[in-house]
LUMVOZA-914924 format. One line per 8 residues: number of its first residue (from 0); their letters; for each residue x, y, z of C-alpha. Coordinates in nm, 2 decimals. Example, Ala and Ser with C-alpha at 12.3 -4.5 7.8 and 13.67 -1.06 7.14 Angstrom:
<nutis>
0	AS	1.23/-0.45/0.78 ~ 1.37/-0.11/0.71
</nutis>
This chain:
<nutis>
0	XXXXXXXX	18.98/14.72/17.89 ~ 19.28/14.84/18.06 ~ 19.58/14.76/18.33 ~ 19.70/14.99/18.59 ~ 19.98/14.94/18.85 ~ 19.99/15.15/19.13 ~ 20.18/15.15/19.52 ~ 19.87/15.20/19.66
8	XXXXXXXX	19.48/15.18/19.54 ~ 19.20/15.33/19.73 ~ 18.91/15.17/19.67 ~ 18.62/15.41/19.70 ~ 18.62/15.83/19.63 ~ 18.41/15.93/20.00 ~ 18.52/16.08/20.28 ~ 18.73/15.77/20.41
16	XXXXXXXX	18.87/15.73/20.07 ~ 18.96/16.07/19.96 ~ 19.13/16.20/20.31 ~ 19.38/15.87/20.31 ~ 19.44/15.93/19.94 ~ 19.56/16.27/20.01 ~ 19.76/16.16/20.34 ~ 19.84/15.86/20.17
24	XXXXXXXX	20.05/16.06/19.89 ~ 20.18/16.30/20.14 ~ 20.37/16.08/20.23 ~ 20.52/15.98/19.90 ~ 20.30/15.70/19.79 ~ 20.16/15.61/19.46 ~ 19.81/15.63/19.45 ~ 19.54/15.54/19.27
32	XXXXXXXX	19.17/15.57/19.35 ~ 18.86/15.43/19.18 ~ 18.49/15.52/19.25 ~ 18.18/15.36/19.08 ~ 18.03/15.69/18.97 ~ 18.16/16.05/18.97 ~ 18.29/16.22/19.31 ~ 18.09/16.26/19.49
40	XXXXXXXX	17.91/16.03/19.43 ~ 17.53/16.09/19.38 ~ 17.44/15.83/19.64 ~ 17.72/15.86/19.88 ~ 17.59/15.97/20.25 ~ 17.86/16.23/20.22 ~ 17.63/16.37/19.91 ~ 17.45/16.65/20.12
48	XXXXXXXX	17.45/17.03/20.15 ~ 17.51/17.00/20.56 ~ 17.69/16.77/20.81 ~ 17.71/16.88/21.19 ~ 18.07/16.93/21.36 ~ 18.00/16.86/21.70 ~ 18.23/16.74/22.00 ~ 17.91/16.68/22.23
56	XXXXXXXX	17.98/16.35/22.27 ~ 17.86/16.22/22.56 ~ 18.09/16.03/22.81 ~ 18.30/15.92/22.51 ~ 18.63/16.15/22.58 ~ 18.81/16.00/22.27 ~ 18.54/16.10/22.05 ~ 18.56/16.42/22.19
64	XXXXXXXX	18.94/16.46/22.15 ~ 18.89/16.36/21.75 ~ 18.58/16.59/21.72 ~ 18.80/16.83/21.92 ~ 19.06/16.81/21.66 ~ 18.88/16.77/21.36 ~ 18.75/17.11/21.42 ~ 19.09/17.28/21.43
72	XXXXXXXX	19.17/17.08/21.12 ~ 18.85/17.22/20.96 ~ 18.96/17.59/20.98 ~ 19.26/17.50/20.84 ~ 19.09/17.33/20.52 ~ 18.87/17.66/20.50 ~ 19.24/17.87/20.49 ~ 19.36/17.58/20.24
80	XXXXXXXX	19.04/17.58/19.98 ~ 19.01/17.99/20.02 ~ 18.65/17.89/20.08 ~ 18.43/17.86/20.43 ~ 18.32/17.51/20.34 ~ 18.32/17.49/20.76 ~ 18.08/17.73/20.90 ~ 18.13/17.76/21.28
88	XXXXXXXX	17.76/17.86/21.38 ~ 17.74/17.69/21.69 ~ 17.49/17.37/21.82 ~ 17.18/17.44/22.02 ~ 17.11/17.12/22.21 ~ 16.75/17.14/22.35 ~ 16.63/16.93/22.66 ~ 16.24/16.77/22.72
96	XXXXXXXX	16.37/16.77/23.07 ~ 16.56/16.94/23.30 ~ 16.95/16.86/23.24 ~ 17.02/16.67/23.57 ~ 16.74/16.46/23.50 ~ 16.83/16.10/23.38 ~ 16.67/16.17/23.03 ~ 16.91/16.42/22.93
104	XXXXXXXX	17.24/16.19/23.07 ~ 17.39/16.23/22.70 ~ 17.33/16.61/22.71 ~ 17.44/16.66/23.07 ~ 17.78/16.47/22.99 ~ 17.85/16.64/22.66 ~ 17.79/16.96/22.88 ~ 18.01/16.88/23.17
112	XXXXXXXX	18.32/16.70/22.93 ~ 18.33/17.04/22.77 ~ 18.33/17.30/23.04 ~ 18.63/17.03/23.22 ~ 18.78/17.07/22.89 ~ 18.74/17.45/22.99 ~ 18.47/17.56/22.71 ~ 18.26/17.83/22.76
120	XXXXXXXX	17.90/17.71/22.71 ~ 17.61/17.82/22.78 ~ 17.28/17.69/22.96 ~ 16.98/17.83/22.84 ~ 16.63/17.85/23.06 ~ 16.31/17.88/22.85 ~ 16.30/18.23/22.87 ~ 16.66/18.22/22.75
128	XXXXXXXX	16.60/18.04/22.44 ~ 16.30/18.21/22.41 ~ 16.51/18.58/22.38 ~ 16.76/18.40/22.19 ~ 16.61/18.15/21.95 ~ 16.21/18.27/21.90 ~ 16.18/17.99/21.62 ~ 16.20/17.72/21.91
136	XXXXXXXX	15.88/17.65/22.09 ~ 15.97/17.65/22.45 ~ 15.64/17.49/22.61 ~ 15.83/17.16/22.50 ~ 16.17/17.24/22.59 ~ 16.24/17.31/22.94 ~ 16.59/17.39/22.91 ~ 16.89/17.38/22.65
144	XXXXXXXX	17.28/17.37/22.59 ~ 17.46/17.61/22.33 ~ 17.80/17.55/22.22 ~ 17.95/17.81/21.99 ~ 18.24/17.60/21.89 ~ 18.06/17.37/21.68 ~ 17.88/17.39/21.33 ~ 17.80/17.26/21.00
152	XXXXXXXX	18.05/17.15/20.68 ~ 17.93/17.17/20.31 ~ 17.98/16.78/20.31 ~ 17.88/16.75/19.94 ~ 18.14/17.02/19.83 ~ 18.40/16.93/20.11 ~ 18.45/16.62/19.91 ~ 18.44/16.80/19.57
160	XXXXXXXX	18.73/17.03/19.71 ~ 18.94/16.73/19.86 ~ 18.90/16.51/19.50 ~ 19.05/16.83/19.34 ~ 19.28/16.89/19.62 ~ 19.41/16.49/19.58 ~ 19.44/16.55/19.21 ~ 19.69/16.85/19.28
168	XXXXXXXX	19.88/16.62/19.47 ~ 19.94/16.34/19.25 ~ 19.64/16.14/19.33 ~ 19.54/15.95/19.02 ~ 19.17/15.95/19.05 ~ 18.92/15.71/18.82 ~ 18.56/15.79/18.83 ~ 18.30/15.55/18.71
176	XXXXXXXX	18.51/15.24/18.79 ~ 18.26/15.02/19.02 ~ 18.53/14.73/19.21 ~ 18.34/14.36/19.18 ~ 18.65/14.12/19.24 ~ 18.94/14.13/19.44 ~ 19.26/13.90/19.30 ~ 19.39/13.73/19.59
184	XXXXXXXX	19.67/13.44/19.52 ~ 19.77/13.25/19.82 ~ 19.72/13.48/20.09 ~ 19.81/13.82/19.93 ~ 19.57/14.10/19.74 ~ 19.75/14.12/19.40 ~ 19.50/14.37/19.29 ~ 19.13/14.49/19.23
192	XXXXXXXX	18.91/14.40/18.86 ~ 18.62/14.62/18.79 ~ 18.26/14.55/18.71 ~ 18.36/14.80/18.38 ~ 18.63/14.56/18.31 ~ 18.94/14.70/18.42 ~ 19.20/14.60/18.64 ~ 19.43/14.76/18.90
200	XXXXXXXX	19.73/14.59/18.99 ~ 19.86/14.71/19.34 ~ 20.11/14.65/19.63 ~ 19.83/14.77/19.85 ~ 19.45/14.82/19.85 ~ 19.22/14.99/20.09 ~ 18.87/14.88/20.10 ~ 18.72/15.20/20.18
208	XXXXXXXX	18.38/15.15/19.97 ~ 18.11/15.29/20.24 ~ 17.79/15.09/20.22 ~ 17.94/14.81/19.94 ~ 18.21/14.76/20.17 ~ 18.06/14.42/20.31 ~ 17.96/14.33/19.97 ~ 18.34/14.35/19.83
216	XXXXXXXX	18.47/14.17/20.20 ~ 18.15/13.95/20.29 ~ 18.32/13.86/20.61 ~ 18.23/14.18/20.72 ~ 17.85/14.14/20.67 ~ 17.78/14.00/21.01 ~ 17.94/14.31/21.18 ~ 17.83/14.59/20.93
224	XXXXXXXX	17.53/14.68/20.75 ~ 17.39/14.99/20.55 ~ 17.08/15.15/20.71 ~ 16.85/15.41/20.57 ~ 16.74/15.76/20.75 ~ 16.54/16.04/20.65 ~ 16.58/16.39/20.52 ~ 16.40/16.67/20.46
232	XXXXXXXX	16.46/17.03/20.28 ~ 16.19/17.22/20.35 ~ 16.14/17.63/20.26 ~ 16.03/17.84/20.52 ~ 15.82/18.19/20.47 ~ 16.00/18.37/20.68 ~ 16.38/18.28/20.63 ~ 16.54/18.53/20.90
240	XXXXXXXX	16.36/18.33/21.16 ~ 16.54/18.06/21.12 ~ 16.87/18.21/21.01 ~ 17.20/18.27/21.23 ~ 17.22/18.38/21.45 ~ 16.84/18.31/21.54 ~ 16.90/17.98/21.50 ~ 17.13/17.75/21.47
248	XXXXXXXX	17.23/17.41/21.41 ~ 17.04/17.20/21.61 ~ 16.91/16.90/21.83 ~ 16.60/16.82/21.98 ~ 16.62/16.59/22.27 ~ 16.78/16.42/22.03 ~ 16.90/16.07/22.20 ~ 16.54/16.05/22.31
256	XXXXXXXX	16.40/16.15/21.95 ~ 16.68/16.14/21.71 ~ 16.59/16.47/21.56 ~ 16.82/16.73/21.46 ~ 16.88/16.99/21.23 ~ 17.03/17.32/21.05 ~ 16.98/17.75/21.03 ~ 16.81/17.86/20.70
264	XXXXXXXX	17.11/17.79/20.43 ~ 17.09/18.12/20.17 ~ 17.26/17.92/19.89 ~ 17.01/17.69/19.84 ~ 16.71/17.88/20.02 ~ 16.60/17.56/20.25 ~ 16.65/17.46/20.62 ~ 16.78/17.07/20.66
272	XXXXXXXX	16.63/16.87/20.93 ~ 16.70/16.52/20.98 ~ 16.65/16.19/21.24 ~ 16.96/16.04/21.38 ~ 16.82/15.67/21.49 ~ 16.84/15.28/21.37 ~ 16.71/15.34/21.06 ~ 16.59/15.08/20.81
280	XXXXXXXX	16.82/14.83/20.70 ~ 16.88/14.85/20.31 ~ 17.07/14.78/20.03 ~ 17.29/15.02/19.91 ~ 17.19/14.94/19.50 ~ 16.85/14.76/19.51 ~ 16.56/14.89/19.77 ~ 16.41/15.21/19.76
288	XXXXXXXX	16.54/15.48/19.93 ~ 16.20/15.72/19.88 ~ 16.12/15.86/20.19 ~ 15.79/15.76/20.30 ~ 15.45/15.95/20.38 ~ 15.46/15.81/20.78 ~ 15.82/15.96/20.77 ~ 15.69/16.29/20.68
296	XXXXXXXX	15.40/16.30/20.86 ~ 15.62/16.24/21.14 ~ 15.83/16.50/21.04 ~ 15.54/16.74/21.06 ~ 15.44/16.66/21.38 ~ 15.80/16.76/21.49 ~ 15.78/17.06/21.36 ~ 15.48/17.14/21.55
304	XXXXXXXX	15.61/17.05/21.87 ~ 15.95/17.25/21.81 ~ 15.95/17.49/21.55 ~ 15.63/17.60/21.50 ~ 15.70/17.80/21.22 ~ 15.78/17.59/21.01 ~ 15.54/17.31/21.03 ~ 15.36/17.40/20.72
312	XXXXXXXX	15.69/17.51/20.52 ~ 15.70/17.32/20.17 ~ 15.89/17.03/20.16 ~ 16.11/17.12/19.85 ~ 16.33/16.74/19.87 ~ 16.39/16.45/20.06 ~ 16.62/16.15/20.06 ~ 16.76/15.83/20.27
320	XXXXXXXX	17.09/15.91/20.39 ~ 17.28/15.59/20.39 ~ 17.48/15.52/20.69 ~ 17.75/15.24/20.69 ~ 17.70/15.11/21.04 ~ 17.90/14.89/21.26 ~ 17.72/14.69/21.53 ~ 17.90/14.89/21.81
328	XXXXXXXX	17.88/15.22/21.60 ~ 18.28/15.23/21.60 ~ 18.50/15.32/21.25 ~ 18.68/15.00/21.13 ~ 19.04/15.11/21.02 ~ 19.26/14.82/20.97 ~ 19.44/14.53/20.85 ~ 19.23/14.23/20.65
336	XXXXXXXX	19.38/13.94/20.94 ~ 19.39/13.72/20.68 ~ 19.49/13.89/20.32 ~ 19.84/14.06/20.30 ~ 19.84/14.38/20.14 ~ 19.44/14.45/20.22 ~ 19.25/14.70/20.49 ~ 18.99/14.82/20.52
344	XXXXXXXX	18.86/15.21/20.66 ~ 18.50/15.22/20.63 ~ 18.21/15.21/20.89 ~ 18.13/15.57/20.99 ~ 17.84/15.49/21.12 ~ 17.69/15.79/21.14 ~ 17.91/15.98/21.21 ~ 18.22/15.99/20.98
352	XXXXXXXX	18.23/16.29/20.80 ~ 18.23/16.50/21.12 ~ 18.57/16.34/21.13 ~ 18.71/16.35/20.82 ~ 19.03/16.57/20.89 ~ 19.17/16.31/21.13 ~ 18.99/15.98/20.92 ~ 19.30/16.00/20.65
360	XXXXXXXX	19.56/16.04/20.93 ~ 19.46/15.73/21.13 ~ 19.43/15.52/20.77 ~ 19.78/15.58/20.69 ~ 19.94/15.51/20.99 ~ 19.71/15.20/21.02 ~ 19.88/15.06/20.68 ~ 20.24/15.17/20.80
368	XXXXXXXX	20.16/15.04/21.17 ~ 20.24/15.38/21.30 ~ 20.10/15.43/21.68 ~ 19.77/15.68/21.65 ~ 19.59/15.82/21.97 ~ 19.31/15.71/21.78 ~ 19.35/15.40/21.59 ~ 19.27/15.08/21.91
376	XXXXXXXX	18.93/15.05/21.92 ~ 18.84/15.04/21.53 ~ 19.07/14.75/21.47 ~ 18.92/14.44/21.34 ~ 18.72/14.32/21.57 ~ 18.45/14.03/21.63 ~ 18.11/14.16/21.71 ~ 17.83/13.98/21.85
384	XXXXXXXX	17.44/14.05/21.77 ~ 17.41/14.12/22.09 ~ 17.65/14.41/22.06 ~ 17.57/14.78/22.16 ~ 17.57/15.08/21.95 ~ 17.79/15.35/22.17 ~ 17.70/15.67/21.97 ~ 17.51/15.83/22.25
392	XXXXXXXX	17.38/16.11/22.06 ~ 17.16/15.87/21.87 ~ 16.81/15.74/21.96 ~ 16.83/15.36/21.89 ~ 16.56/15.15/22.16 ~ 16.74/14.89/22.38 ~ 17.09/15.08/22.18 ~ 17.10/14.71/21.91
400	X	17.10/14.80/21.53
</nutis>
């Protein structure tokens, strides 16, 4: 058993965890950060070959403005790390419908925010994709959007790099330290004790612990939840018809279906599709995250209806990607309203590693109550069950988790 002391501990070694660590000691703090496994973490939803970078966001022009940035930041990490963990490939968004019907509203926005924005992008009749994308089966699709300033990020090695990047900074970073109790005395977070035994005294902790989050701060478990959603690596026979540029990342009517997906990836010799909906509530320890046979079967049949191709491609891995979702889909960066010297940056919902350049940023000036363009609408917040998810992108019946 040991003591630590520390200015600041970061509880938690993801995306949210890792980027206000480094911001954090930017700005001359004294941090400490503790993770229940290595980083990253095996189980994390960060723990992935891919992650789109998107600013197709719907009618949401704040999302768009962080994805907007993120994006610039992301180039600059590749320059940082000497490495392109951020491949700009661009986003193929393909429509059921035609884009002015009312089925393809989240399309149509994302289309007309950018080209205000003054983005070149283009639309794409059948025949278009056709010439363009041959993989995609255009009897289905009857149109499509194509962005080129979008892409995909290693997520599973962009958090390797910013652990190592942290450490170079002064981070002090504990793997296999899993937090279980939080010392409070009258008011005030004196520190954190771990399930291995240790404990971290500190002037400051930030709860930024993905899918345990509402199991370390119950009072959170009515507004936030972990849900479960599938994945699939699957090897194709003929890998340059589904590489870049004759395809690239990808949706497929995808706030209708929830299906999206990735180019042929040479490193590990698979192309990544995924859904993007509800899910299945789970817990992040104790159910089982196997995908199941319906799921692939109905991962087959999507295949069939959109890349041909690859309907019969062998299915090399699969896994639940653990979201940490918020009733209304929004981050939750701030301030416990009742403990001193507590926050909390957790929630991505979905959608946080897309943002992780800006996610550090918006933590710290949350814990120095600096203004941030950003920062409003993820404060603490009472949710109803009635509340709506937001994230347009994603197919979720009658929009309730």
């Amino acid at each position: 058993m040991e003591t630590n002391s520390c200015e600041i501990l970061i509880v938690g070694g993801g995306v949210f965890g890792i980027s206000s660590a480094i911001e954090l000691v930017k700005r001359k703090y004294q941090v400490t950060l503790i993770n229940p496994d290595t980083i990253p973490h095996h189980l994390a939803a960060s723990t992935d070959i891919t992650k789109i970078v998107r600013m197709e966001y719907g009618t949401d022009t704040e999302y768009f403005k962080m994805a907007e940035l993120a994006i610039e930041r992301f180039h600059q990490w590749n320059e940082l790390f000497n490495e392109e963990i951020y491949h700009q490939v661009g986003i193929l968004m393909l429509c059921k419908e035609p884009l002015m019907s009312p089925a393809q509203a989240y399309e149509h926005s994302s289309y007309v925010q950018l080209k205000n924005a003054g983005y070149d992008i283009d639309n794409l009749s059948k025949n278009d994709i056709a010439k363009r994308f041959p993989a995609v089966n255009t009897e289905n699709y009857y149109e499509a959007n194509y962005n080129p300033i979008a892409g995909y990020v290693k997520s599973g090695r962009l958090v390797e790099r910013l652990a190592q990047y942290a450490q170079s900074l002064g981070v002090i970073i504990k793997e296999n330290q899993t937090a279980e109790e939080l010392i409070i005395d009258h008011g005030r977070l004196l520190g954190v004790k771990t399930h291995e035994g240790n404990t971290y005294h500190c002037g400051h902790a930030v709860i930024a612990a993905g899918t345990s989050t509402p199991y370390l701060l119950p009072e959170l478990k009515p507004y936030m939840k972990a849900t479960g959603h599938p994945v699939f690596w699957l090897r194709p026979k003929d890998s340059e018809l589904f590489s870049i540029p004759k395809l690239s990342v990808f949706t497929a009517d995808i706030s209708n279906s929830g299906w999206y997906g990735f180019p042929f990836t040479s490193q590990h010799g698979v192309i990544k599709v995924a859904k993007h909906t509800d899910g299945l509530e789970l817990h992040p320890y104790y159910n089982d995250r196997r995908v199941t046979d319906v799921e692939v079967s109905d991962m087959r049949l999507f295949l069939r209806e959109t890349l041909p191709a690859l309907s019969d491609a062998s299915l090399v891995y699969t896994r639940k990607c653990l979201y940490t979702d918020t009733l209304d889909g929004h981050f939750w960066i701030d301030h416990h309203p009742e403990i001193k010297g507590l926050s909390v940056s957790s929630g991505g919902s979905g959608h946080g590693l897309k943002m992780a350049p800006v996610i550090g940023e918006m933590t710290a000036d949350m814990i120095e109550k600096k203004s941030n363009q950003f920062l409003e609408r993820y404060r603490w917040r009472h949710l109803s069950p009635s509340t709506r998810q937001i994230e347009e992108a994603r197919y979720i019946i009658d929009r309730k988790l």
